[in-house]
N, C-alpha and C positions, 0 to 999 in steps of 0.2 A: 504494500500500500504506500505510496505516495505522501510526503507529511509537507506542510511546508514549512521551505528551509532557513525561515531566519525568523522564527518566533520565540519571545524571550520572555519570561519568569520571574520577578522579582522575589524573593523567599526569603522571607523577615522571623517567620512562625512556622510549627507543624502543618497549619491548615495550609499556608500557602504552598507548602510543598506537595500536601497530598494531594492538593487540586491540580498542580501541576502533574504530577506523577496520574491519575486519573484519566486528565484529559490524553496523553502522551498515550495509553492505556491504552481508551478507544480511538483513539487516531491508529494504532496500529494494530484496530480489530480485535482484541485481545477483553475476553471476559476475564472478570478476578479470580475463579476457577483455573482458565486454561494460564494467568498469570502464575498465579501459588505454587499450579504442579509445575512450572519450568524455574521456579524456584525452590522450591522443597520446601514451603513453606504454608498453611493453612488459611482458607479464602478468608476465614475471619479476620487472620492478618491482618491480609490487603485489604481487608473493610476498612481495618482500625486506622493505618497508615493514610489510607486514602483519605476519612474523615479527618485526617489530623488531632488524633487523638493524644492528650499527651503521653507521656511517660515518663520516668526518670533520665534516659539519655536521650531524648528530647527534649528534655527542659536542662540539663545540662550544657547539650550542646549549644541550643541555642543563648543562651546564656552568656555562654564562649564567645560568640558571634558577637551579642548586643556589647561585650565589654569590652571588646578588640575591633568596634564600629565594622564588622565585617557584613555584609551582605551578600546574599548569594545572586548570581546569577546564573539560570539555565536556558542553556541554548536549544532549542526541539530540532532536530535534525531531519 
């Protein structure tokens, strides 16, 4: 599938990430089922990650981020 090639993500938060990781998701056709088994990981997971749910090295990391002014960006290829 086809994505287009210069669209970008700002990721401040969990939520911003998982929406981006989401959308990237169904941009490449891919349900949170057929996502988890090509990661060995359980769809509920990819719920939780998708929702931006927090968690401890979630709120860690991001933390990291907020204290070292770091922002993420992601590029969709």
């Amino acid at each position: 599938m086809e994505t287009t090639p210069h669209a970008w993500a700002w990721v401040t938060r969990p939520a911003d990430l998982g929406a981006f990781l989401r959308d990237r998701r169904l941009q490449r056709g891919l349900t949170q089922a057929e996502l988890a088994d090509e990661l060995g990981i359980s769809r509920r997971y990819v719920v939780e990650i998708e929702q931006g749910k927090p968690s401890l090295y979630t709120d860690r990391l991001f933390a990291v981020l907020r204290e070292l002014d770091i922002v993420l960006k992601a590029e969709q290829r």
